[in-house]
DRENLUM-273746 format. One record per atom (N, C-alpha, C): residue number from 1; residue in one letter; atom name; x, y, z. Coordinates in nm, 4 decimals, decimal comma. Last residue first. Layout:
% residues N
R  resi  resn  name        c1        c2        c3
R   NUM     A    CA         X         Y         Z
...
END
This chain:
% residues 93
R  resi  resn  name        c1        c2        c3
R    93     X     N  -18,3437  -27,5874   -4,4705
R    93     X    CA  -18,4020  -27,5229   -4,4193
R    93     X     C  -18,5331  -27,5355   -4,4209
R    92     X     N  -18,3354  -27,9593   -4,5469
R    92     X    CA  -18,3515  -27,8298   -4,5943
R    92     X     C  -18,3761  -27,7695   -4,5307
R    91     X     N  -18,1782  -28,2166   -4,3084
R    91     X    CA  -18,2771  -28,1524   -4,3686
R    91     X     C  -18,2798  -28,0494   -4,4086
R    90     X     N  -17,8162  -28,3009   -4,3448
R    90     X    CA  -17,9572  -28,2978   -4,2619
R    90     X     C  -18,0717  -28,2155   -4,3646
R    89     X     N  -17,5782  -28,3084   -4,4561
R    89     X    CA  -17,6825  -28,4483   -4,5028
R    89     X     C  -17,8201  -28,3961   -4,4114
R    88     X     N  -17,4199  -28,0440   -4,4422
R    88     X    CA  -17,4176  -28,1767   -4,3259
R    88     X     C  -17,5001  -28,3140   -4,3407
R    87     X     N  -17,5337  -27,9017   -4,6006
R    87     X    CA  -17,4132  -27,9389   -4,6458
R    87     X     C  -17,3439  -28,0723   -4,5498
R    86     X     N  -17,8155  -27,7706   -4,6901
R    86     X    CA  -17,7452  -27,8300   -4,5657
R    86     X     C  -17,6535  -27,8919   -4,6205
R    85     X     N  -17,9250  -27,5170   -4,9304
R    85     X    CA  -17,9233  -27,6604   -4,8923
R    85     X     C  -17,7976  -27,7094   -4,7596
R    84     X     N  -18,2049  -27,3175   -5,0520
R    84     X    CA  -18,0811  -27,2939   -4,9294
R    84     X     C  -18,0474  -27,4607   -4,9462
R    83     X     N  -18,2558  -27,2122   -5,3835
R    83     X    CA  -18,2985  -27,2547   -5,2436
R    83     X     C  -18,1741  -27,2858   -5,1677
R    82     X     N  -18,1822  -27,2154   -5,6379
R    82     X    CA  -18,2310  -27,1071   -5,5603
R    82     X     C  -18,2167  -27,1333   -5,4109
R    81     X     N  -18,1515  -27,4326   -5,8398
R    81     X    CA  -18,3250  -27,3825   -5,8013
R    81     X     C  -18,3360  -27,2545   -5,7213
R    80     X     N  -17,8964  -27,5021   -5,8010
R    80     X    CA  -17,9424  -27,4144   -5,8832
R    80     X     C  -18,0993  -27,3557   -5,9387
R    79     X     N  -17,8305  -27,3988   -5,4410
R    79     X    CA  -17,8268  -27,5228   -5,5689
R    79     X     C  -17,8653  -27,4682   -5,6246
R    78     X     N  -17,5429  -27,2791   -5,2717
R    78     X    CA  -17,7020  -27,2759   -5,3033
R    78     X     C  -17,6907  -27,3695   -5,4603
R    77     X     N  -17,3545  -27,3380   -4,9781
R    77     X    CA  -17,3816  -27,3506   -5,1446
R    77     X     C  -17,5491  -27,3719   -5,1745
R    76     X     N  -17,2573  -27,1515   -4,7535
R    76     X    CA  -17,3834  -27,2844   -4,7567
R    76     X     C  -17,3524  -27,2491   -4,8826
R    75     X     N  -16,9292  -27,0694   -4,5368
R    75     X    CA  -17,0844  -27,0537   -4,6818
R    75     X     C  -17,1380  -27,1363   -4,6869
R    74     X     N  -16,9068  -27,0389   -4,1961
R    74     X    CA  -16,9146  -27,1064   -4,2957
R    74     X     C  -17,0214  -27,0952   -4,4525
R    73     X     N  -16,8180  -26,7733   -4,0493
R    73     X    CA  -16,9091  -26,8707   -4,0651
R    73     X     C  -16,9193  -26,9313   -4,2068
R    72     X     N  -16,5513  -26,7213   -3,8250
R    72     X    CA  -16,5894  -26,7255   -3,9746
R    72     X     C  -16,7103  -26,8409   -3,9761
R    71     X     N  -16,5796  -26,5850   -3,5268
R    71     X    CA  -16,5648  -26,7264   -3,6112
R    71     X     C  -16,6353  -26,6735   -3,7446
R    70     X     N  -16,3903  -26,3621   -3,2876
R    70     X    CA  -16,4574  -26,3886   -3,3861
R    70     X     C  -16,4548  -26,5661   -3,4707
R    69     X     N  -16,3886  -26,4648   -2,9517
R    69     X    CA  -16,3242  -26,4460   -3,0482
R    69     X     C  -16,4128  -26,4143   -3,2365
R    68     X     N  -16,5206  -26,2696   -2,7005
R    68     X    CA  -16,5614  -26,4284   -2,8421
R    68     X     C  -16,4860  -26,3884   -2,9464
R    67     X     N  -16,4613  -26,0513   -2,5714
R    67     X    CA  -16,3922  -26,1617   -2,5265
R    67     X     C  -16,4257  -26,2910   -2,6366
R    66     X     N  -16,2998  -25,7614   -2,8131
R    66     X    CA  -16,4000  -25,8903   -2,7708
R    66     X     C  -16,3784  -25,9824   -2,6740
R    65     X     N  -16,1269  -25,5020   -2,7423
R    65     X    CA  -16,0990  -25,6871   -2,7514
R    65     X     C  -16,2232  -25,7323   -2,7081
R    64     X     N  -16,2805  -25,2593   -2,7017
R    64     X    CA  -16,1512  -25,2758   -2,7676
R    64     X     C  -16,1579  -25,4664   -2,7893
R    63     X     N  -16,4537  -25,2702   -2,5525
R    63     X    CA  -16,5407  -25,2012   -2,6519
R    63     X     C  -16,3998  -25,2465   -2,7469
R    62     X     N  -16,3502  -25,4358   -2,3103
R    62     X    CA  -16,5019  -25,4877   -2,3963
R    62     X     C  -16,5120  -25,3759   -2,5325
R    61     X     N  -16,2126  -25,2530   -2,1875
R    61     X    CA  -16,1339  -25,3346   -2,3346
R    61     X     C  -16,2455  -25,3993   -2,3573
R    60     X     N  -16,3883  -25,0689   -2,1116
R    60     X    CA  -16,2879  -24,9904   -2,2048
R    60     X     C  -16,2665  -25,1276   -2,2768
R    59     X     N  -16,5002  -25,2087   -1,8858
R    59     X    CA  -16,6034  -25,1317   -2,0636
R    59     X     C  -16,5154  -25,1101   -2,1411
R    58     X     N  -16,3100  -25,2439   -1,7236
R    58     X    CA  -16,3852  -25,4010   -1,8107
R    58     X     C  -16,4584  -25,3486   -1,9539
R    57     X     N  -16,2589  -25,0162   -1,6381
R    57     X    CA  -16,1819  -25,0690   -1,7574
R    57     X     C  -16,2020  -25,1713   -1,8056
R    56     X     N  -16,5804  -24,7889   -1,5807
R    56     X    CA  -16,4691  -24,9310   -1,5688
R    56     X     C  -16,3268  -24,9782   -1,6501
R    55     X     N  -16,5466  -24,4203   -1,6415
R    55     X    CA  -16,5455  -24,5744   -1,7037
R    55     X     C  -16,4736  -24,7148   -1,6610
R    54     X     N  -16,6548  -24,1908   -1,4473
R    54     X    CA  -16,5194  -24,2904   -1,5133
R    54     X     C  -16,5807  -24,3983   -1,5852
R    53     X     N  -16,8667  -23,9219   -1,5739
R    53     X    CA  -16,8376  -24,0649   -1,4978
R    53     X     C  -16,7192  -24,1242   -1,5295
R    52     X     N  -16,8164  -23,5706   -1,6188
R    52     X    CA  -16,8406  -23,7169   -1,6864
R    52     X     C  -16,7483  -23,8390   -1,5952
R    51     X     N  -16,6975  -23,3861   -1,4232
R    51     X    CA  -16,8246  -23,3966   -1,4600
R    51     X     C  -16,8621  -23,5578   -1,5220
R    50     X     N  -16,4295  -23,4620   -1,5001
R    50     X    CA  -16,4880  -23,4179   -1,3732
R    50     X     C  -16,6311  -23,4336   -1,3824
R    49     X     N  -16,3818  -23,3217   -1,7553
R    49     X    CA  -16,3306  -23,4819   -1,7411
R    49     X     C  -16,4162  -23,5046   -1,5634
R    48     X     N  -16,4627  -23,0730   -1,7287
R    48     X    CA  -16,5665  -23,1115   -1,7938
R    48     X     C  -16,5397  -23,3385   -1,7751
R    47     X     N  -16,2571  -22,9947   -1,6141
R    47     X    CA  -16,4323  -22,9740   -1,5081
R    47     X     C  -16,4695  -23,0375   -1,5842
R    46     X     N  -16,0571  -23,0481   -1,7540
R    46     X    CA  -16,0322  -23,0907   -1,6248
R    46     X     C  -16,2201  -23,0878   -1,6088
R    45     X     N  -16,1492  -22,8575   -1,9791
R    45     X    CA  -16,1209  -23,0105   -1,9898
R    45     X     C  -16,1415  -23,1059   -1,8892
R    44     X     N  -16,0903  -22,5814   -1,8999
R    44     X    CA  -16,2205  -22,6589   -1,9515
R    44     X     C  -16,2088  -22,8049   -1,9513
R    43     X     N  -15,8183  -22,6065   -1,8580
R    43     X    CA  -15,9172  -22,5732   -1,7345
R    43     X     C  -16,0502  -22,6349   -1,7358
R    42     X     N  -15,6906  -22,6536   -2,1058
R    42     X    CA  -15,6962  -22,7625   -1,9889
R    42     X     C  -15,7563  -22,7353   -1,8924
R    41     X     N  -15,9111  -22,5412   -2,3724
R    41     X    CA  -15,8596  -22,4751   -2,2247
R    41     X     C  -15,8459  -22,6608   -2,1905
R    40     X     N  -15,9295  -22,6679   -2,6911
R    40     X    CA  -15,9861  -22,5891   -2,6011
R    40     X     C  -15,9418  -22,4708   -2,5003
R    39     X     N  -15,7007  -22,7723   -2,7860
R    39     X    CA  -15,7752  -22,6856   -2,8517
R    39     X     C  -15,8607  -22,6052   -2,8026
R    38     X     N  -15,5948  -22,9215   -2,5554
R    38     X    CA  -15,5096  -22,8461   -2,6558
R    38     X     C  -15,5640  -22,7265   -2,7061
R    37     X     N  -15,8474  -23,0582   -2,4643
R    37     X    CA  -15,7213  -22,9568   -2,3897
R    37     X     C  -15,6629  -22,8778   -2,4879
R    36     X     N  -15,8824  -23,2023   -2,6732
R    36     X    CA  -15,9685  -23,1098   -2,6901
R    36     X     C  -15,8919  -23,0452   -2,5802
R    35     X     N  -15,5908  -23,3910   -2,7152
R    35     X    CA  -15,6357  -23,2435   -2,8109
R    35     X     C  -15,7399  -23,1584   -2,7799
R    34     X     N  -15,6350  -23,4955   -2,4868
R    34     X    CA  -15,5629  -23,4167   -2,4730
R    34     X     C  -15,5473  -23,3155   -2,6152
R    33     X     N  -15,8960  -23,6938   -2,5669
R    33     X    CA  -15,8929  -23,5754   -2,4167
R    33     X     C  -15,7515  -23,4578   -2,4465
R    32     X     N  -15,8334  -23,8187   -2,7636
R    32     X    CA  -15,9113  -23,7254   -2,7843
R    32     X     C  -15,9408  -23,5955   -2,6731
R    31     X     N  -15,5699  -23,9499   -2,6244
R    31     X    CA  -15,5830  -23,8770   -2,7467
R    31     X     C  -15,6738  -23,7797   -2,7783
R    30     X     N  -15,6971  -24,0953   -2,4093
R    30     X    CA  -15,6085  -24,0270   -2,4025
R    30     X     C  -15,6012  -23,9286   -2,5224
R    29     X     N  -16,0287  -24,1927   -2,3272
R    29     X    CA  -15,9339  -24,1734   -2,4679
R    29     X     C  -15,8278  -24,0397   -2,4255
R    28     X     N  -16,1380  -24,3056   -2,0167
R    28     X    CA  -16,1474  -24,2426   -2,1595
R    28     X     C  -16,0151  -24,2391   -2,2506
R    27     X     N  -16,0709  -24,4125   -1,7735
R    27     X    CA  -16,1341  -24,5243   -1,9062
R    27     X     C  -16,1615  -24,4468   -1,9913
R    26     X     N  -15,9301  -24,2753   -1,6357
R    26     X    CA  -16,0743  -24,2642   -1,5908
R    26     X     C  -16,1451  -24,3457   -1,7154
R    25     X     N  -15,6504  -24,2789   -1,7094
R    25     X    CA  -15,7078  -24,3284   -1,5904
R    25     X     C  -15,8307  -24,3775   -1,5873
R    24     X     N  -15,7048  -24,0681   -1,9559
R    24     X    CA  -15,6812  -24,2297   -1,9220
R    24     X     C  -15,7122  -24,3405   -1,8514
R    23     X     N  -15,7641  -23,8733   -1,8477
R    23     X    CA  -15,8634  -23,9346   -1,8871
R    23     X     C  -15,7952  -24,0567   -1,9154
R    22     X     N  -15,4837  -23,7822   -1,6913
R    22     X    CA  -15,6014  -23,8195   -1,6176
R    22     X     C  -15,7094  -23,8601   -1,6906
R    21     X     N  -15,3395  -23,7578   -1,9496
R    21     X    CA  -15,3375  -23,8615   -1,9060
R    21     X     C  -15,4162  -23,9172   -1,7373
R    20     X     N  -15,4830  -23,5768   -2,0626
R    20     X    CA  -15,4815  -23,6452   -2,1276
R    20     X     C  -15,4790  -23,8084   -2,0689
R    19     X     N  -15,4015  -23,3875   -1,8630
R    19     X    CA  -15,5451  -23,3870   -1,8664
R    19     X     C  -15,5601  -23,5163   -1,9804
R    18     X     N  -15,0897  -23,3455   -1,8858
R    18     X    CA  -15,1575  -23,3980   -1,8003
R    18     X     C  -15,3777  -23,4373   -1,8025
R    17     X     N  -15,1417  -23,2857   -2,1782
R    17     X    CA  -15,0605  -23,3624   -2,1367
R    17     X     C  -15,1271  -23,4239   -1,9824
R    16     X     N  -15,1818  -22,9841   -2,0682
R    16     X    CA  -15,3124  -23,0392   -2,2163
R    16     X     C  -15,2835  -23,2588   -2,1629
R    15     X     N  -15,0536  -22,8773   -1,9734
R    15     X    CA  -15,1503  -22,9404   -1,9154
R    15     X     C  -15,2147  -23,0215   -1,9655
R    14     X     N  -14,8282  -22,9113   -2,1415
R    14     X    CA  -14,7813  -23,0058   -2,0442
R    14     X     C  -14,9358  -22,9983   -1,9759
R    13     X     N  -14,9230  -22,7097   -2,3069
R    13     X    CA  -14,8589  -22,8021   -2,3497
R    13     X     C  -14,8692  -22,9227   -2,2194
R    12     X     N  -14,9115  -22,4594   -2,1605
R    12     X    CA  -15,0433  -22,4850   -2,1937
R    12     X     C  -15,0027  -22,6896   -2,2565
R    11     X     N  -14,6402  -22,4820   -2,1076
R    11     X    CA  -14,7154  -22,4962   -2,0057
R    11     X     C  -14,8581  -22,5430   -2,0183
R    10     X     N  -14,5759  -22,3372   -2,3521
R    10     X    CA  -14,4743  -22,5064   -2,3098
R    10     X     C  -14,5846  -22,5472   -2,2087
R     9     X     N  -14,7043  -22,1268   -2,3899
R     9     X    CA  -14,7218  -22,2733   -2,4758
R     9     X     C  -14,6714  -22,3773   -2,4067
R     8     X     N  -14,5722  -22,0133   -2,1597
R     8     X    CA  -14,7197  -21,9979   -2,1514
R     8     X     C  -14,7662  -22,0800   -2,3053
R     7     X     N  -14,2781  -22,0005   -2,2303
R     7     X    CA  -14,3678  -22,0227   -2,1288
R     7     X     C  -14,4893  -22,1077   -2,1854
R     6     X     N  -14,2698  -21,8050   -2,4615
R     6     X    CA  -14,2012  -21,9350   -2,4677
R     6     X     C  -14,2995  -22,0330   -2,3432
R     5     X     N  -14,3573  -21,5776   -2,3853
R     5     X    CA  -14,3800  -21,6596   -2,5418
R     5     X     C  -14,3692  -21,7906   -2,5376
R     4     X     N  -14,2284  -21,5151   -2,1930
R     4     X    CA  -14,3508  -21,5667   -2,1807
R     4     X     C  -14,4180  -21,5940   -2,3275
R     3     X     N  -14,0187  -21,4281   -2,2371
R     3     X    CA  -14,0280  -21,5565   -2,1436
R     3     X     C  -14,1152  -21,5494   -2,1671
R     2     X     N  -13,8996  -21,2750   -2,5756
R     2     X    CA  -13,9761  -21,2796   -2,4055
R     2     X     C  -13,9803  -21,4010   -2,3436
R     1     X     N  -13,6264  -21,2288   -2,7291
R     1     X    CA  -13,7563  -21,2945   -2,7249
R     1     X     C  -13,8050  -21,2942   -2,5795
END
């Protein structure tokens, strides 16, 4: 078997890898950066991770972890006319 069968995947492999984990860094998606390496060129990848802005990492976990937690909002029971009613004794919508 040749060396360069073997090579020239293992290598395309480890850039794809590294380009994955320079979009990391830069507040993008490890995963999607290192398959389009994969699938693409890690040459293409690199200019194109280069080209596009970093991303804070305040944006990255704002788009991942809310800081407000979510709250379940409470059901209102509707009466049997239809209409909305306050469950606190206060006034009808």
């Amino acid at each position: 078997m040749n060396m360069t069968m073997i090579f020239v995947p293992a290598f395309w492999l480890v850039l794809s890898v590294i380009v994955g984990v320079a979009a990391d860094t830069r507040g993008r998606s490890f995963v999607g950066w290192f398959f389009g390496a994969l699938v693409f060129s890690p040459l293409l990848a690199v200019l194109l991770l280069l080209a596009v802005p970093a991303r804070p990492k305040s944006e990255k976990k704002a788009a991942v972890e809310p800081d407000v937690p979510y709250k379940r909002q409470r059901q209102v029971p509707i009466d049997f006319k239809g209409s909305w009613q306050r469950t606190d004794g206060g006034t009808p919508y």
